[in-house]
N, C-alpha and C positions, 0 to 999 in steps of 0.2 A: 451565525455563531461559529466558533472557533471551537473545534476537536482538538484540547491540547492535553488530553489525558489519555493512559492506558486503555486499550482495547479490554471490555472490560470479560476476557476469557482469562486461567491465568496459563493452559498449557502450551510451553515452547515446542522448540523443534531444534531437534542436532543431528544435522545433517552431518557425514563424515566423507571422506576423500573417497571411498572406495565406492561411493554407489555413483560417481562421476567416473568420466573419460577424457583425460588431459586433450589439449587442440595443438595446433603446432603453435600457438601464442601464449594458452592460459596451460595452469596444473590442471589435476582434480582436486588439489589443494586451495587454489583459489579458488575455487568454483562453490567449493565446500563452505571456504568462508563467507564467501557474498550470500549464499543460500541463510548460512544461520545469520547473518546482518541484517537482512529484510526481513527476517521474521523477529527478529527482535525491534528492528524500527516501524515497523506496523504496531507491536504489544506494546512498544511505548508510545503510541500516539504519534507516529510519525515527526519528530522532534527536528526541526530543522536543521542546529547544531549537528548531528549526528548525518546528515545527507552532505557528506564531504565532494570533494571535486570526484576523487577516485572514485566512489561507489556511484553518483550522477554519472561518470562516464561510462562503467559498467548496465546499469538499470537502464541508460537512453537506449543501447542497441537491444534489448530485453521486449517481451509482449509487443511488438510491432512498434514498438514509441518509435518516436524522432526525438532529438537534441531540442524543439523547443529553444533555440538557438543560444541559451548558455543555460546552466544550474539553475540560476536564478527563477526563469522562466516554466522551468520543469518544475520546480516545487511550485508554485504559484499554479501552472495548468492541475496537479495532480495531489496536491499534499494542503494546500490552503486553508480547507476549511472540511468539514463531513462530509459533504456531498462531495466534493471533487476524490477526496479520499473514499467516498464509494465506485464512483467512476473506476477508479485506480483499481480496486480489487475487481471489480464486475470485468474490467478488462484483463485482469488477467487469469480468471475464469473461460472468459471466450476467446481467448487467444490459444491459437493452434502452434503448439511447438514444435520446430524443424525437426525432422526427423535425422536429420545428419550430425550423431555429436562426435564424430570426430574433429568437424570443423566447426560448431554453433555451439551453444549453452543450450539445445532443446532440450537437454536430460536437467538442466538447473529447472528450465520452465518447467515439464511437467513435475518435478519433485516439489516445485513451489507451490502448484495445479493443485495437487493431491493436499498439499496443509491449509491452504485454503478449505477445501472443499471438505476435507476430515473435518476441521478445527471450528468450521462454520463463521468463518471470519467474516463474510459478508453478512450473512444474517445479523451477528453480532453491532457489526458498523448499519444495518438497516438499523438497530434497534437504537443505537445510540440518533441515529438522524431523526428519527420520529421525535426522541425524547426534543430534540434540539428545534426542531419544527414547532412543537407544542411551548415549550419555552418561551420562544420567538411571541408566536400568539397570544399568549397571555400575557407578555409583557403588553403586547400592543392595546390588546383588549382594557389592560388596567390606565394604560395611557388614557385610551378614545373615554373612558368611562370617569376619568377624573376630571376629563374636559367637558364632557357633553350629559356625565351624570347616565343613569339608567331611564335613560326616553323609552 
């Protein structure tokens, strides 16, 4: 089953320039934006449309991913369905942020770390995957039981 609705918490997050450290490539202006993007592409269900090239090419070098060798592929490993979109947050719960932000996004990851973990994002997507699990089962159960009747 397909997660194509709102995570179902409603508190965002606004993240601002200044709790970033510009790198010799990015600001703390973009860093700031990519920060509030993902959290708003998580609370809306991870929406495909919305995972452009630029923000794929950002999120690939993030939480230890690889490229997954185009966009395409990345949303498919990581955005597909519940589960994978649990995957997705459980890793970036366990993923250890570089401590270097002058030259990495470590300080994006941990600020991301922390709204996870505040926000209970993964609980949340636990809960929704149970619901989707169970779903799943009783469709089936009402299949097997319209074929085979109650033996």
């Amino acid at each position: 089953m397909t997660f194509g609705g709102a995570v179902p918490f409603a508190t965002r997050a606004d993240f601002r320039a200044e709790q970033f450290k510009p790198t010799p490539w990015d600001t703390e202006h973009e860093k700031a934006s990519f920060a509030n993007w993902l959290v708003e592409f998580v609370c809306k269900g991870f929406s495909a449309p919305d995972f452009t090239a630029r923000r794929y090419k950002q999120l690939s070098n993030l939480f230890g991913h690889i490229a997954h060798y185009d966009r395409t592929g990345f949303f498919y490993e990581w955005f597909r369905d519940i589960h994978a979109q649990l995957r997705f947050v459980a890793n970036i719960r366990e993923t250890r942020p570089a401590p270097d932000t002058a030259h990495t996004w470590g300080d994006v990851e941990r600020a991301l770390k922390r709204w996870v973990d505040h926000e209970g994002v993964y609980e949340a997507l636990l809960a929704v995957q149970r619901a989707a699990i169970e779903h799943e089962e009783r469709a089936t159960l009402a299949r097997l039981r319209a074929k085979y009747g109650d033996e």
